[in-house]
C-alpha positions as CSV (number, residue, x, y, z in Angstrom):
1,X,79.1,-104.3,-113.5
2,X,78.7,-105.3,-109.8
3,X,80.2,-103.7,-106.6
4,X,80.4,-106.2,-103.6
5,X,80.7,-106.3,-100.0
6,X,78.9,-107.4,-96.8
7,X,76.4,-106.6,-94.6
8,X,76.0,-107.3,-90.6
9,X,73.4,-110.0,-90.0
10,X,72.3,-111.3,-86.5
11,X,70.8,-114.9,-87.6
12,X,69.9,-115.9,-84.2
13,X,70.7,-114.5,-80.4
14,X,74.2,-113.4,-80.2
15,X,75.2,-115.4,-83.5
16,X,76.8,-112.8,-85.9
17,X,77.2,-113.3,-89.7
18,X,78.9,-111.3,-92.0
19,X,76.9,-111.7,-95.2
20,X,78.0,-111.1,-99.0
21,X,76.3,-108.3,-100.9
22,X,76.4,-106.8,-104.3
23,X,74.9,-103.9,-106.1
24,X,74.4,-104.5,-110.1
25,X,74.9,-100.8,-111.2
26,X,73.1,-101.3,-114.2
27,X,69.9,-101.5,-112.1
28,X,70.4,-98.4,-110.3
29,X,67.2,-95.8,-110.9
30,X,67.2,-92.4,-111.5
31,X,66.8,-91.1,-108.0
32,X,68.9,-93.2,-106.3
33,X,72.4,-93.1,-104.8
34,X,75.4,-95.9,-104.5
35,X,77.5,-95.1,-101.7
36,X,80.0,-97.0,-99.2
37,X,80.0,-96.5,-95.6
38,X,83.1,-94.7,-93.9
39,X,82.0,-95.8,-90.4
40,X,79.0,-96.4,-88.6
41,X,78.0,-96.2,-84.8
42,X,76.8,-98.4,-82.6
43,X,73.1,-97.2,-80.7
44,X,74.1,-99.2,-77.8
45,X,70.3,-99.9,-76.3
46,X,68.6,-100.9,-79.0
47,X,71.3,-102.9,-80.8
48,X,72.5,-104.8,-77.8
49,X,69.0,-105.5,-76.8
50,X,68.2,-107.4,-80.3
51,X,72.1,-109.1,-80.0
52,X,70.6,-110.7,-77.0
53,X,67.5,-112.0,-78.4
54,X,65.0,-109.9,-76.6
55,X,61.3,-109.6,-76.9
56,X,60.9,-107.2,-80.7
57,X,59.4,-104.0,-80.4
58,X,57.5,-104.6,-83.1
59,X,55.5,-107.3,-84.7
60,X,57.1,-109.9,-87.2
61,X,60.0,-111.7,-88.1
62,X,62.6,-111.4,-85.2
63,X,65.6,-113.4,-87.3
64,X,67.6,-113.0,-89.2
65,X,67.6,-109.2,-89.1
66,X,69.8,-106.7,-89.9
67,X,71.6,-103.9,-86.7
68,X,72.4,-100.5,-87.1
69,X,70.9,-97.1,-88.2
70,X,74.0,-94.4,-87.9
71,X,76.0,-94.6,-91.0
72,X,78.3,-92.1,-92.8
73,X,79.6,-93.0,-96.0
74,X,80.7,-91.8,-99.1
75,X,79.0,-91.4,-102.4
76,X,79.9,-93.4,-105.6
77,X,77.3,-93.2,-107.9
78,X,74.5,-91.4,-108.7
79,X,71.4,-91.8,-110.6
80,X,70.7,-89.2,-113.6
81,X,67.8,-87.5,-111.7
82,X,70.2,-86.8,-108.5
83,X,71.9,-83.1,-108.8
84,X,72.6,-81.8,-105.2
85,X,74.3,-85.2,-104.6
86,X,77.5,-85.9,-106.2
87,X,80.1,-88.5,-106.1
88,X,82.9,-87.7,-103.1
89,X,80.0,-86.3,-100.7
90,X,79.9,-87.7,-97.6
91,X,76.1,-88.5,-96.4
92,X,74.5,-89.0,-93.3
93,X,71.9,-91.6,-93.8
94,X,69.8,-94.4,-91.2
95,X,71.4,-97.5,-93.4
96,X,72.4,-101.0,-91.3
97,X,76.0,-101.7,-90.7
98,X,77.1,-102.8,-94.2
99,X,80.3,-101.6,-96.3
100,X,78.2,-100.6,-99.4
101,X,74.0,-99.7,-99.9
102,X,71.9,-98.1,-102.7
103,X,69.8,-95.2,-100.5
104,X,66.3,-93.5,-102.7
105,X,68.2,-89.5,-102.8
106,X,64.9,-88.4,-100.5
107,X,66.2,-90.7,-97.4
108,X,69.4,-89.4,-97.3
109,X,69.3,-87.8,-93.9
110,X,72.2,-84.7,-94.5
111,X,75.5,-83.7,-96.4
112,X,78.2,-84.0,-93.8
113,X,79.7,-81.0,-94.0
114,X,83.9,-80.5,-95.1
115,X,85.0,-79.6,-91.7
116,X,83.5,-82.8,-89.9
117,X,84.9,-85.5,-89.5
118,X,82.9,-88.5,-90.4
119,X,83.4,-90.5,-87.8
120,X,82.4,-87.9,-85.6
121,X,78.7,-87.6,-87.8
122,X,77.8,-91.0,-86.8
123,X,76.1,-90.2,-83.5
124,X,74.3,-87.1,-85.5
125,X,71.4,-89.4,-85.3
126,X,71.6,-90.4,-81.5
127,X,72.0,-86.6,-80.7
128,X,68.6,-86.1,-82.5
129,X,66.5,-88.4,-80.2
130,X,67.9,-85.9,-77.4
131,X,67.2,-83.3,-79.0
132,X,64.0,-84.1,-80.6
133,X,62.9,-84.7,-76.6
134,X,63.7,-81.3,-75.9
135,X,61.9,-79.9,-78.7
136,X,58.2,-81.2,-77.6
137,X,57.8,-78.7,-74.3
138,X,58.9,-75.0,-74.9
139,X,62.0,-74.2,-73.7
140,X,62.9,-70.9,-71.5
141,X,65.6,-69.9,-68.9
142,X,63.6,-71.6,-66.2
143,X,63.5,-74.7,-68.3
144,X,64.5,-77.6,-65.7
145,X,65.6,-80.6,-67.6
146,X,66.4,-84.2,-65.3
147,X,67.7,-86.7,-67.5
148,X,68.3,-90.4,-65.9
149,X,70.9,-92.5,-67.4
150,X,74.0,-91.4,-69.1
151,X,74.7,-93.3,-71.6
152,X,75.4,-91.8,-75.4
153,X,71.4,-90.7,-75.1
154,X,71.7,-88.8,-72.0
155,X,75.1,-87.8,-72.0
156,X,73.8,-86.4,-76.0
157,X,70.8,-84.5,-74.2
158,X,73.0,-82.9,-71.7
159,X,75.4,-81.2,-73.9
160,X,72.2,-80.2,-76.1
161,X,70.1,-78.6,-73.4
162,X,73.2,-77.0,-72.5
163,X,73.8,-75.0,-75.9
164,X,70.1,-74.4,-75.5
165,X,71.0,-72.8,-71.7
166,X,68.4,-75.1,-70.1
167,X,69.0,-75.7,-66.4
168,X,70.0,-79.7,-66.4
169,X,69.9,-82.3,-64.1
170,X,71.8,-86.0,-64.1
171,X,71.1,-89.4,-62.9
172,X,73.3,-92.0,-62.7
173,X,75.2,-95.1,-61.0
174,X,78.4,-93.8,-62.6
175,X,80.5,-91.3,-61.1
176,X,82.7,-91.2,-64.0
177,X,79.6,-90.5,-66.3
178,X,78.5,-87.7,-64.3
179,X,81.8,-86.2,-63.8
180,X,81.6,-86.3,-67.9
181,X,77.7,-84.9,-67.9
182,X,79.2,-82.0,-65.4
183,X,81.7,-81.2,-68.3
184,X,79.2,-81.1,-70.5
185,X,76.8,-79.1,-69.3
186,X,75.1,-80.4,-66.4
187,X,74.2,-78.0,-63.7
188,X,73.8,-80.4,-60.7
189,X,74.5,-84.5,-60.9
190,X,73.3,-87.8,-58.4
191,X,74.0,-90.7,-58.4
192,X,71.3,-92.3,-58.2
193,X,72.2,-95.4,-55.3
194,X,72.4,-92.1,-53.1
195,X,70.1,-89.2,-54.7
196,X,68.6,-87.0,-52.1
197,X,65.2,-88.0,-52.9
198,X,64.6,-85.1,-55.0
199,X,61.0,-84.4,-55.9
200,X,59.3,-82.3,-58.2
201,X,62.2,-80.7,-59.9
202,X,61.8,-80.4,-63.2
203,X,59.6,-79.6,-66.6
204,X,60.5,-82.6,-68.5
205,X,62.2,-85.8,-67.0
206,X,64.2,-87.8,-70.0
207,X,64.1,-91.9,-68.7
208,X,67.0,-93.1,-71.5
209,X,66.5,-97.0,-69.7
210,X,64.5,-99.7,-69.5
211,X,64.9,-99.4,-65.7
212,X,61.9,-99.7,-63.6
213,X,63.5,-98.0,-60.5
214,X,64.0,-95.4,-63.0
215,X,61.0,-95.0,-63.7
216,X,59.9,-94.7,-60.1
217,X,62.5,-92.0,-60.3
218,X,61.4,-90.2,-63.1
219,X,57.8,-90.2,-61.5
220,X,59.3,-88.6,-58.2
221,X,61.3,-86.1,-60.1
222,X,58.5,-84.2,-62.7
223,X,56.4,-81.4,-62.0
224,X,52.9,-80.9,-62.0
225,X,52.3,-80.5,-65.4
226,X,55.6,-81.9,-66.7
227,X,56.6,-84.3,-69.6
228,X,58.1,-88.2,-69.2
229,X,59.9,-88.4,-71.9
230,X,61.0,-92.0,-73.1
231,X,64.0,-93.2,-75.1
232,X,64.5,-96.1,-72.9
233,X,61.5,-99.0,-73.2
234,X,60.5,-99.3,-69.6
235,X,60.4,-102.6,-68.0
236,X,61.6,-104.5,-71.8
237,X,63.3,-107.6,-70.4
238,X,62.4,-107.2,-67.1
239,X,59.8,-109.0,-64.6
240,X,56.8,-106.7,-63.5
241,X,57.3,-103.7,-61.1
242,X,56.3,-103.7,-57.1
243,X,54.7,-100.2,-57.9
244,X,52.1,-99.3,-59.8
245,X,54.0,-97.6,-62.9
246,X,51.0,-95.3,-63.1
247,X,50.5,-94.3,-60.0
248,X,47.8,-91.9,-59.2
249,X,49.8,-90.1,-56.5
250,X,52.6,-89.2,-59.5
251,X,50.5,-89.6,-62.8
252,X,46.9,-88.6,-62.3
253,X,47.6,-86.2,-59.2
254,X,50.4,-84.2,-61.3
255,X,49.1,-84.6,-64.4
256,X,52.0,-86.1,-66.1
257,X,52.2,-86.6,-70.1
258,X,54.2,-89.3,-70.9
259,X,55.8,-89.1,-74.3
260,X,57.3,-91.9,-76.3
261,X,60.5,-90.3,-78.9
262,X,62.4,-93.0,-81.3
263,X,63.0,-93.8,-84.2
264,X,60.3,-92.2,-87.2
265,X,60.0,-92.6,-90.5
266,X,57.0,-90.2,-90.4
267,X,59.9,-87.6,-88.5
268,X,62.2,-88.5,-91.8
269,X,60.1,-88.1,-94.6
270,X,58.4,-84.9,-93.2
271,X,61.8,-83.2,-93.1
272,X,61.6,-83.2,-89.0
273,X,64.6,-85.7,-88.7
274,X,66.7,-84.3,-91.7
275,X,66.3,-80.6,-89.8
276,X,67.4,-81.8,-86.8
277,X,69.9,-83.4,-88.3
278,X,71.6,-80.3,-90.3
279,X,71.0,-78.6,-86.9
280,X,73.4,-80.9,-85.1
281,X,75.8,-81.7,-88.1
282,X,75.8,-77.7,-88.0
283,X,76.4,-77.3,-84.0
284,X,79.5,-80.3,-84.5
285,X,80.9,-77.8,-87.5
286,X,81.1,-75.1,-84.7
287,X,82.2,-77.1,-82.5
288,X,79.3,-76.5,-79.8
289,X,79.1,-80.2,-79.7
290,X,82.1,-82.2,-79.4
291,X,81.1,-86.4,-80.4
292,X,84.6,-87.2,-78.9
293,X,83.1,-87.3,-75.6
294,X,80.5,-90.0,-76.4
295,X,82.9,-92.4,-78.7
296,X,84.7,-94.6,-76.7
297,X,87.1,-95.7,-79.6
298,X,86.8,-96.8,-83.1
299,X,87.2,-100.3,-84.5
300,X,87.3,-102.4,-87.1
301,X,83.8,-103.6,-88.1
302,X,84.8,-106.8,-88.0
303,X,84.8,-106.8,-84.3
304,X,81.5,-105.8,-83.7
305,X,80.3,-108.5,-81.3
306,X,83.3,-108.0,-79.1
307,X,82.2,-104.6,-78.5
308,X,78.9,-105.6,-78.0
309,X,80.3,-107.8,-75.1
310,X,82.1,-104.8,-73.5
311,X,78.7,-103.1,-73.7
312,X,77.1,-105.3,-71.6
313,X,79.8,-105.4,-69.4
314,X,78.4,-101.8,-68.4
315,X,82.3,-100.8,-67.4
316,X,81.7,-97.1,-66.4
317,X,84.0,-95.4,-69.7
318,X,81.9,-97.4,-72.4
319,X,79.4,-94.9,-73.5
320,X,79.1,-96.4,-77.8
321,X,82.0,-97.3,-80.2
322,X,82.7,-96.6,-83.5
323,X,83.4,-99.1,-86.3
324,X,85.2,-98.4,-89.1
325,X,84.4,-100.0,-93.1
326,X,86.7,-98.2,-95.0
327,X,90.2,-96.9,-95.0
């Protein structure tokens, strides 16, 4: 027997095709799971970036390639050697946008738990890049946190650092995202067109763009000793700065570290991920983080590339959407 459904290609530079898929059950192996997404969400940098054809972060094959890496979905099936998976649980996992996938048990990232909602879980993973930023100095009550950019990454970070009562900081061009990184958590916001040339103000800086005037920033903002830390790709589509992105005054004289957080396989097969992951899945349960604030609506997945528009549109209230597979 064969399940079908599709999967989300981009073949070329904003050329979209929704391919046909199926899974022959009889070939599924004893540790492996068979389970169709519920929604997925959008991570708004990285997917738009590749929907426009830019330069790959990685070596190889740009195209065709699949988009996606925050999926919720329910299980069908399950292979003989699975027993704390079960058919009904919902999963959190890094799978593409596709209606239907066959995950090894050990990738699965977390069991969504009864009392979240599954659209909600989808940004579980985009919380953990936040989070796993905050996790590489060590926190205390005089903790100062900038973070520049508030999109879902930022905005994510700011509610974190707040239920970890770290002292926060936001930069942005949007007043209507800093009014929201004030409601969650943000102890002081500035916009950055008009910041008061703040300097030296804080342990870690989080750069969530590929900005180079936000990187000047970031320079200007950290502490002797401080942490850059990057979920943006500084200067990725962009023509070379007219300052020296290493400049001795900032990086030598203060002796900046400059840390790189994304995407791991390493973090998810040594547990780091799946941790943080249960952490957040746990702090959404409680309500101590609210995903409502970051999802700007949920749609059909069949509309991806209009969303992807809208994203690039930058309009102030589009922070990521939702799509939905299943009904």
């Amino acid at each position: 027997m064969k399940i079908k459904g599709e999967v989300i290609n981009l073949v070329a530079p904003q050329d979209i095709k929704f391919k046909v898929l199926s899974i022959d059950i009889a070939a599924i192996k004893p540790n492996e799971v068979v389970a169709k997404t519920l929604f997925s969400a959008i991570s708004p940098g990285t997917e738009t970036a590749a929907y426009l054809g830019m330069e790959a972060l990685r070596p190889g094959k740009i195209f065709p390639r699949l988009l996606g890496y925050c999926n919720a979905a329910e299980v069908v099936i399950v292979g003989r050697n699975v027993i704390d998976v079960k058919p009904g649980d919902l999963i959190l996992t890094g799978e593409s946008h596709r209606s239907i996938f066959v995950i090894e048990k050990e990738n699965i990232l977390a069991k969504i738990p009864k009392n979240v909602n599954p659209e909600n879980a989808t940004i579980t993973y985009l919380y953990n890049l936040g989070l796993t930023c905050l996790q590489t100095i060590k926190l205390n009550s005089d903790t100062q946190i900038a973070v520049i950019g508030m999109g879902v990454l930022g905005l994510g970070a700011i509610e974190l650092a707040n239920n970890l009562k770290v002292e926060t900081f936001a930069f942005s061009n949007s007043s209507y995202k800093l009014k929201l990184a004030k409601k969650l958590g943000a102890n002081k916001v500035y916009l950055k067109a008009k910041n008061e040339k703040c300097n030296n103000i804080a342990d870690m800086v989080i750069v969530t763009s590929n900005s180079w005037e936000d990187w000047h920033l970031a320079l200007q903002l950290v502490k002797r000793n401080g942490v850059i830390s990057v979920l943006g790709f500084p200067g990725r589509g962009l023509e070379p700065p007219n300052f020296n992105p290493l400049d001795p005054k900032y990086f030598y004289t203060k002796k900046v570290a400059i840390i790189p957080v994304g995407r791991s396989l390493i973090q998810i097969k040594n547990n780091t991920t799946k941790n943080n992951c249960r952490k957040i899945l746990s702090l959404i349960s409680k309500k101590k983080l609210n995903p409502q604030n970051l999802i700007s609506g949920i749609y059909s997945y069949k509309e991806i590339e209009r969303l992807y528009e809208v994203l690039l549109l930058r309009d102030q209230k589009s922070i990521t959407y939702v799509l939905q597979w299943a009904k």
